[in-house]
Legacy VTK file of the C-alpha trace (Angstrom):
# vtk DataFile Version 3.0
C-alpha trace
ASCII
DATASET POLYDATA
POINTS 97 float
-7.676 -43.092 -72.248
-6.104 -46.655 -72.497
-6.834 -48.911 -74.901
-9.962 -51.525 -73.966
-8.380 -55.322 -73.979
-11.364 -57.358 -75.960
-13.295 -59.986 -74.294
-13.708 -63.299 -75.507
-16.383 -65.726 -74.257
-15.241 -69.434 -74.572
-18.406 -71.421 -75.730
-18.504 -72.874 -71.939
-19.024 -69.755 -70.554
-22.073 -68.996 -72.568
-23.391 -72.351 -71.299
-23.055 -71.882 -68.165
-24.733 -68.517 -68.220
-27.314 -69.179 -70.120
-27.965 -72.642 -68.710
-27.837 -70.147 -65.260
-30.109 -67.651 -66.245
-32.597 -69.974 -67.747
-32.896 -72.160 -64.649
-33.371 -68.755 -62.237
-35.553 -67.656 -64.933
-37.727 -71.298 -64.806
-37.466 -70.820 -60.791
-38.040 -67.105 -60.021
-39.295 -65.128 -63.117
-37.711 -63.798 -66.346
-36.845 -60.215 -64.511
-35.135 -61.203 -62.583
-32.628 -63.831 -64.598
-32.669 -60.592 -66.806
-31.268 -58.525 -64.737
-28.993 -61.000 -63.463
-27.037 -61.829 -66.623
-27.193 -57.954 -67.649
-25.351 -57.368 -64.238
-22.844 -60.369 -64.600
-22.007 -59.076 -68.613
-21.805 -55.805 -67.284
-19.185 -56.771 -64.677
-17.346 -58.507 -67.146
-16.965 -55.748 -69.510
-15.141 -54.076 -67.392
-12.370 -56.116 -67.674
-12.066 -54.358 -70.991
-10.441 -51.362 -68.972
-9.396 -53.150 -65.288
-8.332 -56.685 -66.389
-6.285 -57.066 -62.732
-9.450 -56.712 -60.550
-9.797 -60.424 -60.212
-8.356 -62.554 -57.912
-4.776 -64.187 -59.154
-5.357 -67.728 -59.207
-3.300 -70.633 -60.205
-1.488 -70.623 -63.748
-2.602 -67.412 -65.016
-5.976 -67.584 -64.263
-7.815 -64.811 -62.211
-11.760 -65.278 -60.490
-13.989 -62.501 -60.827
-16.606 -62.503 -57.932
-20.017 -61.362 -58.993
-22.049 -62.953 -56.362
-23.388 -64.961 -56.320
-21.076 -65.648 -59.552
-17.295 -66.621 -60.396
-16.074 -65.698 -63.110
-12.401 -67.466 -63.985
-10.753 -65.867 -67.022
-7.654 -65.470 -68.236
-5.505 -62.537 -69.990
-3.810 -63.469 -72.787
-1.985 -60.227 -75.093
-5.047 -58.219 -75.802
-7.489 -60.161 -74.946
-9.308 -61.464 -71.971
-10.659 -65.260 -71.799
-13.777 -66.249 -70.389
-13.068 -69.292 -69.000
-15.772 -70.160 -67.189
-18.798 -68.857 -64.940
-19.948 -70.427 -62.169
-22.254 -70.470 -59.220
-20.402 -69.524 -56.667
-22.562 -71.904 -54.413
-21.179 -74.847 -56.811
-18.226 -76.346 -55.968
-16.641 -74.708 -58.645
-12.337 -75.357 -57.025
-12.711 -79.149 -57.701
-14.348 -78.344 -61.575
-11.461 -75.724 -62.831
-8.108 -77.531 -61.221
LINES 1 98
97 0 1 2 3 4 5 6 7 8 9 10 11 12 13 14 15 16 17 18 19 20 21 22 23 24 25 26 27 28 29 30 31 32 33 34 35 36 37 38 39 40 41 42 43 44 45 46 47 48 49 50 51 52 53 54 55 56 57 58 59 60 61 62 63 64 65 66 67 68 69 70 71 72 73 74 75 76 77 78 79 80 81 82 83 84 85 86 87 88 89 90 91 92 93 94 95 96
Protein backbone atom coordinates (compact mmCIF):
# COMPACT_ATOMS: atom_id res chain seq x y z
CA UNK A 1 0.00 0.00 0.00
CA UNK A 2 1.39 3.58 -0.72
CA UNK A 3 2.49 5.72 1.65
CA UNK A 4 -0.41 8.31 3.16
CA UNK A 5 0.83 12.13 2.28
CA UNK A 6 -0.03 14.03 5.83
CA UNK A 7 -2.54 16.70 6.00
CA UNK A 8 -1.98 19.95 7.32
CA UNK A 9 -4.76 22.38 8.28
CA UNK A 10 -3.65 26.09 7.91
CA UNK A 11 -5.19 27.97 10.97
CA UNK A 12 -7.78 29.58 8.29
CA UNK A 13 -9.14 26.52 7.47
CA UNK A 14 -10.07 25.62 10.98
CA UNK A 15 -11.84 29.01 11.06
CA UNK A 16 -13.70 28.68 8.49
CA UNK A 17 -14.96 25.28 9.51
CA UNK A 18 -15.60 25.82 12.68
CA UNK A 19 -16.97 29.33 12.22
CA UNK A 20 -19.22 26.98 9.46
CA UNK A 21 -20.29 24.41 11.61
CA UNK A 22 -21.10 26.63 14.49
CA UNK A 23 -23.36 28.94 12.48
CA UNK A 24 -25.38 25.63 10.87
CA UNK A 25 -25.21 24.38 14.28
CA UNK A 26 -26.85 27.99 15.80
CA UNK A 27 -29.36 27.68 12.62
CA UNK A 28 -30.36 24.00 12.28
CA UNK A 29 -29.25 21.87 15.33
CA UNK A 30 -25.93 20.43 16.61
CA UNK A 31 -26.57 16.94 14.52
CA UNK A 32 -26.58 18.04 11.98
CA UNK A 33 -23.32 20.62 11.91
CA UNK A 34 -21.93 17.29 13.44
CA UNK A 35 -22.31 15.34 10.88
CA UNK A 36 -21.43 17.90 8.52
CA UNK A 37 -17.85 18.63 9.59
CA UNK A 38 -17.34 14.71 10.29
CA UNK A 39 -18.26 14.30 6.50
CA UNK A 40 -16.11 17.33 5.22
CA UNK A 41 -12.82 15.88 7.58
CA UNK A 42 -13.62 12.67 6.32
CA UNK A 43 -13.40 13.79 2.67
CA UNK A 44 -10.35 15.45 3.35
CA UNK A 45 -8.53 12.60 4.73
CA UNK A 46 -8.62 11.05 1.86
CA UNK A 47 -6.34 13.12 0.30
CA UNK A 48 -3.92 11.23 2.49
CA UNK A 49 -4.12 8.35 -0.23
CA UNK A 50 -5.78 10.31 -3.58
CA UNK A 51 -4.19 13.82 -3.33
CA UNK A 52 -5.12 14.38 -7.39
CA UNK A 53 -8.93 14.07 -6.91
CA UNK A 54 -9.36 17.79 -6.77
CA UNK A 55 -9.79 20.04 -9.35
CA UNK A 56 -6.28 21.67 -10.75
CA UNK A 57 -6.62 25.20 -10.18
CA UNK A 58 -4.38 28.09 -10.69
CA UNK A 59 -0.66 27.97 -9.27
CA UNK A 60 -0.69 24.69 -7.73
CA UNK A 61 -3.70 24.83 -6.02
CA UNK A 62 -6.48 22.12 -6.43
CA UNK A 63 -10.55 22.59 -5.04
CA UNK A 64 -12.03 19.76 -3.42
CA UNK A 65 -15.91 19.85 -3.81
CA UNK A 66 -17.75 18.60 -0.79
CA UNK A 67 -21.00 20.27 -1.31
CA UNK A 68 -21.99 22.26 -0.36
CA UNK A 69 -18.09 22.84 0.51
CA UNK A 70 -14.71 23.84 -1.35
CA UNK A 71 -12.00 22.83 -0.19
CA UNK A 72 -8.66 24.62 -1.93
CA UNK A 73 -5.42 22.92 -0.85
CA UNK A 74 -2.32 22.52 -2.04
CA UNK A 75 0.41 19.56 -2.30
CA UNK A 76 3.55 20.40 -1.32
CA UNK A 77 6.40 17.09 -0.97
CA UNK A 78 4.57 15.00 1.52
CA UNK A 79 2.21 16.94 2.60
CA UNK A 80 -1.11 18.34 1.67
CA UNK A 81 -2.17 22.11 2.61
CA UNK A 82 -5.41 23.11 3.69
CA UNK A 83 -5.76 26.22 2.32
CA UNK A 84 -8.97 27.12 2.82
CA UNK A 85 -12.74 25.86 3.12
CA UNK A 86 -15.43 27.53 1.90
CA UNK A 87 -19.11 27.66 1.26
CA UNK A 88 -19.46 26.85 -1.91
CA UNK A 89 -22.54 29.29 -2.04
CA UNK A 90 -19.86 32.15 -1.06
CA UNK A 91 -18.21 33.73 -3.60
CA UNK A 92 -15.26 32.01 -2.74
CA UNK A 93 -13.14 32.80 -6.80
CA UNK A 94 -12.91 36.55 -5.88
CA UNK A 95 -11.54 35.55 -1.95
CA UNK A 96 -8.60 32.93 -3.06
CA UNK A 97 -7.16 34.86 -6.42
Amino acid sequence: MPKSLMINYSPIAVSELENTCRYVAMANCPEVALKQKLRVKNEIARLGHAPNIGQPLLGGFRKLSIPPYVVIYKIESETINIIRVFDGRQDWQNVIF
